[in-house]
C-alpha positions in Angstrom: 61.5 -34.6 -104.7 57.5 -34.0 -105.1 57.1 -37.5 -105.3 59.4 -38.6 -102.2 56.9 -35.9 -100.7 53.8 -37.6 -102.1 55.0 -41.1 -100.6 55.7 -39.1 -97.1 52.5 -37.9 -97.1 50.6 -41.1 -98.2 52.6 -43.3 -95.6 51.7 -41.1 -92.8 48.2 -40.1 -93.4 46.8 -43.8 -94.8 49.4 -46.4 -93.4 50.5 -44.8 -90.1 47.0 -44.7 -88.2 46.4 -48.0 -89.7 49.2 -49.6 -87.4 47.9 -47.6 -84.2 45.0 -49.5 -82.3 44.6 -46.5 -79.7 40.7 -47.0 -80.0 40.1 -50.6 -80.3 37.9 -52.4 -77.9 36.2 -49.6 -76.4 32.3 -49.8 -75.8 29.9 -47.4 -77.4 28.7 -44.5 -75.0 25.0 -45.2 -73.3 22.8 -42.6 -74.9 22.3 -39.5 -72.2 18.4 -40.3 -71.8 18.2 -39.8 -67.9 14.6 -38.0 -66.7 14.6 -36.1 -63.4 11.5 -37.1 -61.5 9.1 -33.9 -61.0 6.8 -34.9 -58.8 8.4 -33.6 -55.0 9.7 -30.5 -56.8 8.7 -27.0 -56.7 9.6 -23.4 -57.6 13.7 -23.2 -59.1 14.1 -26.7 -59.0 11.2 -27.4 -60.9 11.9 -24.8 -63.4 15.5 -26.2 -63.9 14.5 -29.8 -63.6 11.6 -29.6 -66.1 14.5 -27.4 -68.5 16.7 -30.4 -68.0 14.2 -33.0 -68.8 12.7 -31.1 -72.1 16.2 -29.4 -73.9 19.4 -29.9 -72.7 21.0 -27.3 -74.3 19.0 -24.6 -73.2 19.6 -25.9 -69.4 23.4 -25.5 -70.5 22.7 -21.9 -71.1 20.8 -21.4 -68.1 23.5 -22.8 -66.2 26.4 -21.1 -67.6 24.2 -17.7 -67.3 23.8 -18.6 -63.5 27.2 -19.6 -62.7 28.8 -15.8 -64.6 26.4 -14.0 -62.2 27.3 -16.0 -58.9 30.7 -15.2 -60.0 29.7 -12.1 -60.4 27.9 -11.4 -56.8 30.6 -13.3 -55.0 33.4 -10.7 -56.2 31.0 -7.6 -55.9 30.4 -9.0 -52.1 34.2 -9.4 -51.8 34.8 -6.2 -53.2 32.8 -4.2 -51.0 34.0 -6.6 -47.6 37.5 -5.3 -48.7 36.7 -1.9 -48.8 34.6 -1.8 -45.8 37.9 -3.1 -43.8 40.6 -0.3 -45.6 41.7 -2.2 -48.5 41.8 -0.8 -51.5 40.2 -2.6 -54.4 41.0 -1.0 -57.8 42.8 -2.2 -60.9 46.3 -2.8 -61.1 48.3 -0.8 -63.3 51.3 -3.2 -65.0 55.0 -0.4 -65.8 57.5 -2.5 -67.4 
């Protein structure tokens, strides 16, 4: 029984992707080596531009960062446009 197992196994770890071709003929990805220009750019989009062009992963913090506290104004604005019209804007409490 182990070794009907064993032969199980081998066939479909080492002979199974063998026969599948799902990646064949597919280019190598181009390198992500694009510079933003900095010369016609001032203030935030300098500071974001020149974060891009130096590390991208800290420009992938700063963006995620940014995009939780624009989240964050938008439903604070929403919230208080609700309230300011009579709705009420609280937590829902789920009864089963």
């Amino acid at each position: 029984m182990k070794r009907l197992f064993a032969i199980i196994v081998n066939l479909y770890l080492f002979t199974l992707p063998s026969l599948l071709w799902a990646g064949e003929g597919l280019d190598v990805p181009e390198a992500l080596d694009k510079k933003i220009p900095l010369e016609a750019l001032s203030g935030l989009n300098l500071f974001f531009a020149k974060t891009y062009n130096e590390n991208l992963w800290t420009y992938a913090i700063y963006c995620t960062v940014l995009m939780g506290v624009v989240g964050m104004v938008i439903a604070l604005g929403t919230d208080v446009i609700l309230k300011a019209i009579g709705m009420e804007t609280h937590k829902i409490e789920h009864k089963e």
